[in-house]
C-alpha atoms as one frame of an Amber mdcrd trajectory, in Angstrom:
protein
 -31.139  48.318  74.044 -30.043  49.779  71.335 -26.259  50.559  72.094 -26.675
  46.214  73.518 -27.493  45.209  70.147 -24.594  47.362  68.017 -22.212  45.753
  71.096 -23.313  42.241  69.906 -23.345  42.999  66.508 -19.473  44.146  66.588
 -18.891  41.303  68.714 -20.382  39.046  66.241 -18.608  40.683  63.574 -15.545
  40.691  64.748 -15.784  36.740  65.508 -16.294  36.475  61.940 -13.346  37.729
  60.745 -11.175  36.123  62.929 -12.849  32.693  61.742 -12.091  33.719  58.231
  -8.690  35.044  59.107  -6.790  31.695  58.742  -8.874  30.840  55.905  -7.851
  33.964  53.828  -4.409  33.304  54.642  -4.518  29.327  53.769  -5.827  30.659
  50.169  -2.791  33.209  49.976  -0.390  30.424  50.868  -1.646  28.431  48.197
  -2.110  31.146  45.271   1.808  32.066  46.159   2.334  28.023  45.249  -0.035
  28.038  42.750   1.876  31.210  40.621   4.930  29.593  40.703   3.460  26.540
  39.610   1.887  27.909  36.333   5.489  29.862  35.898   6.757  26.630  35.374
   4.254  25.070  33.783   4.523  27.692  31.304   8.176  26.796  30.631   7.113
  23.095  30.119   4.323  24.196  27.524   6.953  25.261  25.630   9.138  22.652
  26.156   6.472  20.234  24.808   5.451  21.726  22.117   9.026  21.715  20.906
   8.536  17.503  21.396  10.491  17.662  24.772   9.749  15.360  27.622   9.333
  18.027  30.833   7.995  18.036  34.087   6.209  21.582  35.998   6.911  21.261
  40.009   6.049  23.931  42.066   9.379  25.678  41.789  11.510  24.456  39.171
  10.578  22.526  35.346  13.124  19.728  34.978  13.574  19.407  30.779  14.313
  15.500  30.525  16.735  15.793  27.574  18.151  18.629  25.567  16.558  21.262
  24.009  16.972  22.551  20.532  19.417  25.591  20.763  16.441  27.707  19.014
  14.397  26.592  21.744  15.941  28.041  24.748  14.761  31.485  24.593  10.944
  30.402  23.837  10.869  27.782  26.829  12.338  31.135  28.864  10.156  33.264
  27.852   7.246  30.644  28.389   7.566  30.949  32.230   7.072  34.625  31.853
   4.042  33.881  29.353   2.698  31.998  33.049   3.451  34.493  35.596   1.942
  36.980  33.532  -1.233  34.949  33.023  -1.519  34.488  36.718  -1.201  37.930
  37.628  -3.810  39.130  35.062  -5.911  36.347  36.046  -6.098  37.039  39.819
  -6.318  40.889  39.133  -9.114  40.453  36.807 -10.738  38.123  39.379 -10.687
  40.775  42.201 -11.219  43.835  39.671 -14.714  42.332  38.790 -15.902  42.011
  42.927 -13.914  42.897  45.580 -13.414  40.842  48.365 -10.847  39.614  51.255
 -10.614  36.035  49.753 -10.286  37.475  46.204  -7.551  40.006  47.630  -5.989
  37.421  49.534  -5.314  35.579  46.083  -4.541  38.576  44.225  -2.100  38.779
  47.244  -0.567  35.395  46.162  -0.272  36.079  42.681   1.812  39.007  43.374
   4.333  38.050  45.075   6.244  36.034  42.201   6.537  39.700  40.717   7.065
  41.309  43.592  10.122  39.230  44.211  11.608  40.006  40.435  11.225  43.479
  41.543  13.127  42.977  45.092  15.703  40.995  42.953  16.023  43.755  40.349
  16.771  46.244  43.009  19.080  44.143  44.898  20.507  42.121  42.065  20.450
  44.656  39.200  18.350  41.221  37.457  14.850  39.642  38.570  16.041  36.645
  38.058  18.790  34.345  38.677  20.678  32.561  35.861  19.662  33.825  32.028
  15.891  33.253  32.019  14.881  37.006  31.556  17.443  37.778  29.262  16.419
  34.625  26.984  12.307  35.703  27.057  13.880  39.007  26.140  15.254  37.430
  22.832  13.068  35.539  22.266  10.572  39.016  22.051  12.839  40.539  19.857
  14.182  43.262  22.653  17.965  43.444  23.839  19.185  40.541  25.570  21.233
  42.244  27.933  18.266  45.023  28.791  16.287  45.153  31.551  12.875  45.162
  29.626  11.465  42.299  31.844  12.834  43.515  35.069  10.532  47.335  34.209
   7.957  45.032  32.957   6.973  43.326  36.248   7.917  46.223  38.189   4.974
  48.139  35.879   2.552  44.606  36.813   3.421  44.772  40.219   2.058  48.565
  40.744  -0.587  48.138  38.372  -2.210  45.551  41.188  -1.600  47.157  43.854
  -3.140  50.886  42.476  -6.237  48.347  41.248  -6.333  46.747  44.927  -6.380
  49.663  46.541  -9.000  51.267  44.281 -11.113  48.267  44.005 -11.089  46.980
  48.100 -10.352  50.983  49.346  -8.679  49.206  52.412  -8.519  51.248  55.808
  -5.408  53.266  55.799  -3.187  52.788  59.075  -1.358  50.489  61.033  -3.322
  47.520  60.928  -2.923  47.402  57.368   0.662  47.973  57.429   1.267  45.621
  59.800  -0.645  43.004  57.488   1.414  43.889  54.569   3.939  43.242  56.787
   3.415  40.410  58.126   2.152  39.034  54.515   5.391  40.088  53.118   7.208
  38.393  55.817   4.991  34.845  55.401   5.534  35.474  51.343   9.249  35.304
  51.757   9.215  32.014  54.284   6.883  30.152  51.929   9.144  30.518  48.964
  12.079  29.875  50.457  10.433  26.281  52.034   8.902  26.491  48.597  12.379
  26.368  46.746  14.038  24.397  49.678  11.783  21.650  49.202  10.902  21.487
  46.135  14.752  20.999  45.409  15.320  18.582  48.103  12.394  16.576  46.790
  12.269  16.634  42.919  16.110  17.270  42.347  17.389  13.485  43.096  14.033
  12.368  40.806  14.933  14.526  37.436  17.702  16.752  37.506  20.741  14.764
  35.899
């Protein structure tokens, strides 16, 4: 009876998760959209508060008329200011009680730093065009160092030591093959993310 009851329990269990499975990885869809978004809404704070017209979409601020030249490096370093934010936000979230939705948005709210890192190593810069090196100026560091790049790379393992410490996953293959397959998903969804986003807002703003 006994042995009958743990069988239904794990059954029951196990019907759980896989109800909350697409859930959890619906919420890490959107926190990867929602990072971005506050990366460049963070630009577009800036941006405003220098009295410039701007626009946040979920991959790209369009500034709607020039900037003042001494305003190029804050507005850059803004969108760091956001991605930062983000990050800290989510971690704190998930530091303060564990669980697999709060993970799964911690999981989102990496992965905006986890591809600066990726970039950094395959690149030699996190980030296409001059952003980095123009928050890096605008912080007083060197603009052709790599400050930012270290920074996010620091972030990035900072989460996941905290994740692992905080939800003590199950080491083996499952989990690798979710980190896999979470990496893989992270990758698709900002590419559509970009893609989109581009193909969408570009003909609106960008002139």
């Amino acid at each position: 009876m006994k042995m009958m009851w743990e069988q239904e329990r794990g059954a029951a269990l196990t019907s759980a998760a896989s109800h909350r499975s697409p859930r959890l990885w619906f919420a890490f869809i959107v926190a990867i959209a929602a990072s971005f978004y506050v990366h460049e809404l963070g630009h577009c704070a800036i941006a405003w508060l220098q009295g410039c017209p701007a626009i946040p979409t979920p991959a790209k601020e369009y500034v709607l008329k020039p900037l003042p030249q001494a305003a190029q490096n804050e507005v850059a370093l803004g969108g760091i200011l956001g991605s930062v934010a983000a990050l800290a936000g989510a971690l704190y979230w998930l530091y303060r009680k564990p669980g697999r939705l709060r993970s799964a948005l911690l999981a989102g709210a990496m992965t905006p730093p986890g591809f600066y890192c990726l970039r950094f190593l395959l690149a030699g810069r996190g980030h296409d065009g001059t952003e980095f090196q123009e928050a890096q100026a605008a912080l007083g560091l060197s603009y052709s160092g790599h400050a930012l790049d270290w920074l996010f790379i620091g972030l990035f393992a900072l989460a996941a030591a905290v994740w692992f410490w905080r939800a003590r996953p199950s080491l083996g293959l499952r989990l690798a093959g979710r980190l896999l397959l979470g990496s893989v998903t992270a990758l698709a969804v900002v590419v559509l993310l970009q893609v989109g986003n581009n193909a969408m807002f570009d003909p609106l703003f960008q002139r």
